[in-house]
SERO-94919 format. One record per residue: residue number from 0; residue in one letter; x, y, z of N, C-alpha, C in turn. Coordinates in steps of 0.1 Angstrom, whole numbers, plus 2048, in hexadecimal, padded with zeros to 3 digits. Each point is the difference from the previous one (the first is absolute). Layout:
[pt NUM A [X Y Z] [X Y Z] [X Y Z]];
...
// end
This chain:
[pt 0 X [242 396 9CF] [7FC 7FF 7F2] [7F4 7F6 7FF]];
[pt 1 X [7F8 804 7FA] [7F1 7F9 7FE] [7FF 7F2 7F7]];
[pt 2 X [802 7F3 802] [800 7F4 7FB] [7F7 802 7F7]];
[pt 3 X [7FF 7FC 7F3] [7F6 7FD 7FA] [7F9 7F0 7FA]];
[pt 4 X [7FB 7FB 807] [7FD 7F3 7FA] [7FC 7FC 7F7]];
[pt 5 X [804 7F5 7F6] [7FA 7FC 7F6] [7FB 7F6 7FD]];
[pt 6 X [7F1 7FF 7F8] [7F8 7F0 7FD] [807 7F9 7F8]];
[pt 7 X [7FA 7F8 7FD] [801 7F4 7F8] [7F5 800 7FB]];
[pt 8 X [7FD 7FD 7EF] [7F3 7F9 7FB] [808 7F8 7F1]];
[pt 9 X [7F7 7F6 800] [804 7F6 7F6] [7FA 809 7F4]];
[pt 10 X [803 7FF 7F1] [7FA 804 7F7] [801 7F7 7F3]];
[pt 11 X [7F9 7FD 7F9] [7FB 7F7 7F7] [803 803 7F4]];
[pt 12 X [807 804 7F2] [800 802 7F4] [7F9 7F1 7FA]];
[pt 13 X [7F4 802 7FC] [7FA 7F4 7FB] [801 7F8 7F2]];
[pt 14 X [7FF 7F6 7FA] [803 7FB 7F5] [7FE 809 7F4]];
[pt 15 X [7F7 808 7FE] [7FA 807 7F8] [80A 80D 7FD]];
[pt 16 X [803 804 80E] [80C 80C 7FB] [80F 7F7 800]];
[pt 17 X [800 7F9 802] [80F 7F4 800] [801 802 7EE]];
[pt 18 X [7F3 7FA 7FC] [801 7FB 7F5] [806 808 7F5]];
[pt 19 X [7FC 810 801] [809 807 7F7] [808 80A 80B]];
[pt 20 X [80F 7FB 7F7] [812 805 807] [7FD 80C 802]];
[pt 21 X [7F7 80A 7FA] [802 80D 800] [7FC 805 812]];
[pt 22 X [7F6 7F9 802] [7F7 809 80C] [808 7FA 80D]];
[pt 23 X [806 7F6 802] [805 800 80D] [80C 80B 805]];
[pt 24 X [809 803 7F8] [806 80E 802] [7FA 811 7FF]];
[pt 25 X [7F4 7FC 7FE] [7F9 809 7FE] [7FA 801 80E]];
[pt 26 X [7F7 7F2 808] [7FA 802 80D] [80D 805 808]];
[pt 27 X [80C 7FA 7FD] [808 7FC 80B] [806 813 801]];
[pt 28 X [7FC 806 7F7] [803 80E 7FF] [7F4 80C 80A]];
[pt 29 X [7F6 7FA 7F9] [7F5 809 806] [7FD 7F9 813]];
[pt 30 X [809 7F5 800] [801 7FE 80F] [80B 806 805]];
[pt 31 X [80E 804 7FE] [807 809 806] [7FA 810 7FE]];
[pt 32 X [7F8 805 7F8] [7FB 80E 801] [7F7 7FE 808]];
[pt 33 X [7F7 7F9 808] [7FA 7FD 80A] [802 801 80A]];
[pt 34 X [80E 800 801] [809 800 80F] [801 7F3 804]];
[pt 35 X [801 7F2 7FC] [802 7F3 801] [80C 7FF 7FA]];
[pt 36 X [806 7F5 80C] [80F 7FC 7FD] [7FD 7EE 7FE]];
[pt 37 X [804 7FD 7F4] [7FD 7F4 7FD] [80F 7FA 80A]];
[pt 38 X [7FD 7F3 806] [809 7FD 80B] [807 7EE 7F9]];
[pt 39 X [7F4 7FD 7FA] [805 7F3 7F7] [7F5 7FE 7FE]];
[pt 40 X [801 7F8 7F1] [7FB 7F9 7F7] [806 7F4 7F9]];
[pt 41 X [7F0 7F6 801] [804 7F2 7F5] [7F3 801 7F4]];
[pt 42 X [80B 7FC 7FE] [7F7 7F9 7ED] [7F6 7F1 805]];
[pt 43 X [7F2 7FF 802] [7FC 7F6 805] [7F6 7F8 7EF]];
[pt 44 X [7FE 7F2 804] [7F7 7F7 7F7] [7F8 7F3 809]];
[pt 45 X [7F6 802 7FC] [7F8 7FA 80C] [7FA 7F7 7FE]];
[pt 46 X [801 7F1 805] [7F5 7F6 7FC] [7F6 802 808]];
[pt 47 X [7F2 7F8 7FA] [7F7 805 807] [7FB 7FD 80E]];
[pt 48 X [80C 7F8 802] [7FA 7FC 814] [80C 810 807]];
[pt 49 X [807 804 7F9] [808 80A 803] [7F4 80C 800]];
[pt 50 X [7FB 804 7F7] [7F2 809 803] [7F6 7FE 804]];
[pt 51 X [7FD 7F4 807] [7F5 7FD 803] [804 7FE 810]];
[pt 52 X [80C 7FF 801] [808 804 80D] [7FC 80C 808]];
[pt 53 X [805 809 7F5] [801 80F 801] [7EF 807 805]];
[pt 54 X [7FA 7FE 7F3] [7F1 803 801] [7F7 7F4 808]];
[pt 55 X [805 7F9 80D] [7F7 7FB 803] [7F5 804 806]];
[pt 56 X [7FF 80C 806] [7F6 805 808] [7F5 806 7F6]];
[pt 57 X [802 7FE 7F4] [7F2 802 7F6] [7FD 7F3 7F7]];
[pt 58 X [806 7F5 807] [7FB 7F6 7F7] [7F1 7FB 804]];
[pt 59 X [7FA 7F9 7F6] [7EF 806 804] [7FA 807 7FA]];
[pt 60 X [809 810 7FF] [7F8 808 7F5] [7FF 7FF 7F1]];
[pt 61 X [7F7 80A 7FC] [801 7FC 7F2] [808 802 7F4]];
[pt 62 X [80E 809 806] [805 808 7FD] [80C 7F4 800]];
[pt 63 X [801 7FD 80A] [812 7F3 805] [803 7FC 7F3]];
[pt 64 X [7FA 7F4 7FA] [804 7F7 7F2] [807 80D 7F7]];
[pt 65 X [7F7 80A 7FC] [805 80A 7F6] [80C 807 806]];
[pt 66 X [805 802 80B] [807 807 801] [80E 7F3 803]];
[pt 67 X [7FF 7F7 808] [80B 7FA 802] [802 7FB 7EE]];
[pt 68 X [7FA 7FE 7FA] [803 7FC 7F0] [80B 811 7FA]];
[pt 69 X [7F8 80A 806] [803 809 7F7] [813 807 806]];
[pt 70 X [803 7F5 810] [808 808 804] [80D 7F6 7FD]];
[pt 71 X [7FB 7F1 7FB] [806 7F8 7FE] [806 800 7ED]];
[pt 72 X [7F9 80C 7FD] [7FF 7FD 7F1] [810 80B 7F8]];
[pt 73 X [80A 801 809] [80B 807 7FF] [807 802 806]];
[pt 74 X [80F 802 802] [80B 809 809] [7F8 80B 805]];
[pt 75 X [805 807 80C] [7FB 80B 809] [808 803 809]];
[pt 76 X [801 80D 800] [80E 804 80F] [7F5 802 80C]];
[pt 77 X [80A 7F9 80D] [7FA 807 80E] [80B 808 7FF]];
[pt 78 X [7FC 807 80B] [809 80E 800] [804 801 813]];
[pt 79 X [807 803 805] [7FD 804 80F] [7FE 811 800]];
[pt 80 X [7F9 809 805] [805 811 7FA] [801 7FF 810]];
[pt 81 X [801 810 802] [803 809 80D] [7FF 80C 7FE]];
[pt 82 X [7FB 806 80C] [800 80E 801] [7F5 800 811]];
[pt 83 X [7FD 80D 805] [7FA 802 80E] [7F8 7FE 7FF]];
[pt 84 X [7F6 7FD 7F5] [7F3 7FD 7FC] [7FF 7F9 7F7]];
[pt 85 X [807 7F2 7FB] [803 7FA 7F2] [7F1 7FB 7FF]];
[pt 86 X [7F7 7F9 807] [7F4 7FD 7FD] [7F9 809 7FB]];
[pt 87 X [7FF 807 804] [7F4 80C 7FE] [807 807 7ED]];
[pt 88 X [80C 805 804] [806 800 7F5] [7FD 7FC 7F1]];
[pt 89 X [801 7F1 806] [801 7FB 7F4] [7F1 7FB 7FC]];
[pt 90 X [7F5 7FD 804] [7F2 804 800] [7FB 806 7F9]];
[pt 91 X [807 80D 806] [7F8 80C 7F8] [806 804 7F3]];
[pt 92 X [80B 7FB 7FF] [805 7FF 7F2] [7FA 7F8 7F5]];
[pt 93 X [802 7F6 804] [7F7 7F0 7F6] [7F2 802 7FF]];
[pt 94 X [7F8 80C 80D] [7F6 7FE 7FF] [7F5 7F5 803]];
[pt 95 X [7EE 806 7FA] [7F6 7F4 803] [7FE 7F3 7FA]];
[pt 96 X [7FF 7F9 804] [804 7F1 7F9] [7FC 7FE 7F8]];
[pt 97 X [7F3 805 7FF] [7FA 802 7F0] [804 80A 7F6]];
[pt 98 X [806 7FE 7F5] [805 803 7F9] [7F9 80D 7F9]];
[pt 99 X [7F5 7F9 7FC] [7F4 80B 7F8] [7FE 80D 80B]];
[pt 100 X [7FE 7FC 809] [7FB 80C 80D] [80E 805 805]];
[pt 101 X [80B 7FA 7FF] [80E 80C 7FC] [7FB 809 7F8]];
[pt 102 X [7FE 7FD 7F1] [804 809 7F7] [7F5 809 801]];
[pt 103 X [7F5 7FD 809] [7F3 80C 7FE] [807 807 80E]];
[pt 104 X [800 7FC 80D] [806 808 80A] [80B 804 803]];
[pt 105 X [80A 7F6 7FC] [815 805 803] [805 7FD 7F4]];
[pt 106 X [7FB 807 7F2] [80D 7F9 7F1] [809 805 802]];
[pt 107 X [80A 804 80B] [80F 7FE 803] [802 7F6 806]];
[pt 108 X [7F9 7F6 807] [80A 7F5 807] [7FE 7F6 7F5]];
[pt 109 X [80E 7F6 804] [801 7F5 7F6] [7F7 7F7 7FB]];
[pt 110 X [7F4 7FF 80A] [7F9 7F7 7FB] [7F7 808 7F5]];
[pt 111 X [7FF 807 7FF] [7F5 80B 7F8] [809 802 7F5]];
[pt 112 X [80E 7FA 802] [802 807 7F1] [806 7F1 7F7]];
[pt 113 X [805 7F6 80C] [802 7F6 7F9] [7F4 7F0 802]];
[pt 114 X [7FA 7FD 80A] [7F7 7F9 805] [7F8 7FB 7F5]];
[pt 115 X [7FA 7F4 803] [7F6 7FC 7F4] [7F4 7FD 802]];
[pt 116 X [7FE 7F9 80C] [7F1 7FE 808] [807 7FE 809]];
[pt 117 X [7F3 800 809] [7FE 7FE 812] [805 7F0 801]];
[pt 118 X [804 7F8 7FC] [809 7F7 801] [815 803 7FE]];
[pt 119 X [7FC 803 7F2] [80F 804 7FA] [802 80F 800]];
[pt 120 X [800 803 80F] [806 80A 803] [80F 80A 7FF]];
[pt 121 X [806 7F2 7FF] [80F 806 7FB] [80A 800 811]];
[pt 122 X [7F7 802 807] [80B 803 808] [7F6 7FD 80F]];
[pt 123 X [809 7FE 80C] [800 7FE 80C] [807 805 810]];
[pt 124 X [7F8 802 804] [805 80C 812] [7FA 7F7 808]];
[pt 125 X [80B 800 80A] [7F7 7F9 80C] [7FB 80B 805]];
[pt 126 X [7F7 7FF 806] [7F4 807 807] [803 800 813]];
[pt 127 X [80B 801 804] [804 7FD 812] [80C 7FF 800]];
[pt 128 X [802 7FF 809] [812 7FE 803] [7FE 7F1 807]];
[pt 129 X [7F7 7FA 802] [7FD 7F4 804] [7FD 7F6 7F3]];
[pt 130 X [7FB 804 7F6] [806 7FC 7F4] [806 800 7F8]];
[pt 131 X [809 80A 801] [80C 808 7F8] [808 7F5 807]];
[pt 132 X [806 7FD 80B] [808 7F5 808] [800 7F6 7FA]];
[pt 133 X [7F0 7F9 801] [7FB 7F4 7FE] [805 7FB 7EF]];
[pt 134 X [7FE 80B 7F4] [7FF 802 7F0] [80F 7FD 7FF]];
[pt 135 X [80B 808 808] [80C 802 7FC] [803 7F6 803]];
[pt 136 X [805 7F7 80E] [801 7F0 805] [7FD 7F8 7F2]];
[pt 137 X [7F6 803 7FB] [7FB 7F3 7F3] [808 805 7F8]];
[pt 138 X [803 809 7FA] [808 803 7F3] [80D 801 805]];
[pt 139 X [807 800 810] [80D 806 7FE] [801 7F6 810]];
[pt 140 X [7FE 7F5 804] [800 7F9 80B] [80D 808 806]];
[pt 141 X [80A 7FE 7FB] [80E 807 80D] [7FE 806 803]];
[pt 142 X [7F8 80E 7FD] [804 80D 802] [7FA 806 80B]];
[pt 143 X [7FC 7FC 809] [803 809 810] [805 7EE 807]];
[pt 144 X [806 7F7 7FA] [80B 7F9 808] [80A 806 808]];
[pt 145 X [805 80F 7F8] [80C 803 806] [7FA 80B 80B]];
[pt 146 X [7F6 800 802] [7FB 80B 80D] [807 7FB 80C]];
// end
C-alpha cells in the first residue's frame, strides 16, 4: 500500500480578519474545501519585540515599522494545516500578496476577496518546508518535541 506523506505549513489569519467573528469560520471552512486538515490552532497577541522577532529578516525595509504595528494591532490565529502538499495548497488559495493584483488576476483566493493592501494582507503561508518548521517552532515551540 502506497504511503502518502504529508506537509506541514504554518498559516496566519491576521488581525484584520480576527477583527470581525464572522470570517475566521469562514477561512477556517474554505481551508478544509481545499483539502487542508487544520492540526492545531492558537489565538495569538503580540508585543512588538514578539513581531519584530518574527519579521526580523525584513527589518531595514520600508515596509517592517508598518507591518509589525499592523500585526501587533489585534488577536490573530496561527494555525498548523496539513495535507501532501499543504504549502503549495495553501498559497494558492490565499493567493498574491498583493491584494489589488489578487482581485485583477485570482478574485477567488482570499486575499482578493478579503485583503486590504500589500501590507494588510490578511493572511500568511510559509513559503518552504524549511520555514514552515522554523514559523511553526515560533507559534507552537512543543510541537515536533514529541518526534
Amino acid at each position: 500500500m502506497l504511503q502518502v506523506t504529508k506537509q506541514l505549513t504554518l498559516a496566519l489569519l491576521k488581525p484584520d480578519i480576527c477583527a470581525n467573528a464572522a470570517l475566521p469560520p469562514k477561512i477556517k471552512e474554505a481551508i478544509i474545501n481545499q483539502g487542508l486538515e487544520i492540526i492545531k490552532e492558537n489565538n495569538v497577541l503580540w508585543t512588538e519585540e514578539q513581531a519584530g522577532k518574527f519579521y526580523a529578516e525584513h527589518k531595514g525595509k520600508f515596509f517592517y515599522h508598518r507591518l509589525c504595528g499592523y500585526m501587533t494591532s489585534g488577536p490573530f490565529q496561527a494555525l498548523i494545516l496539513t495535507a501532501p502538499n499543504a504549502i503549495k495548497e495553501w498559497r494558492s488559495l490565499i493567493g498574491p500578496t498583493h491584494p489589488v493584483r489578487a482581485r485583477v488576476n485570482q478574485p477567488n483566493t482570499l486575499r482578493a476577496l478579503y485583503g486590504l493592501t500589500d501590507t494588510r494582507n490578511s493572511f500568511h503561508g510559509s513559503d518552504s518546508d524549511e520555514s514552515a518548521r522554523k514559523e511553526i517552532e515560533f507559534f507552537f515551540p512543543d510541537f515536533f518535541k514529541k518526534e
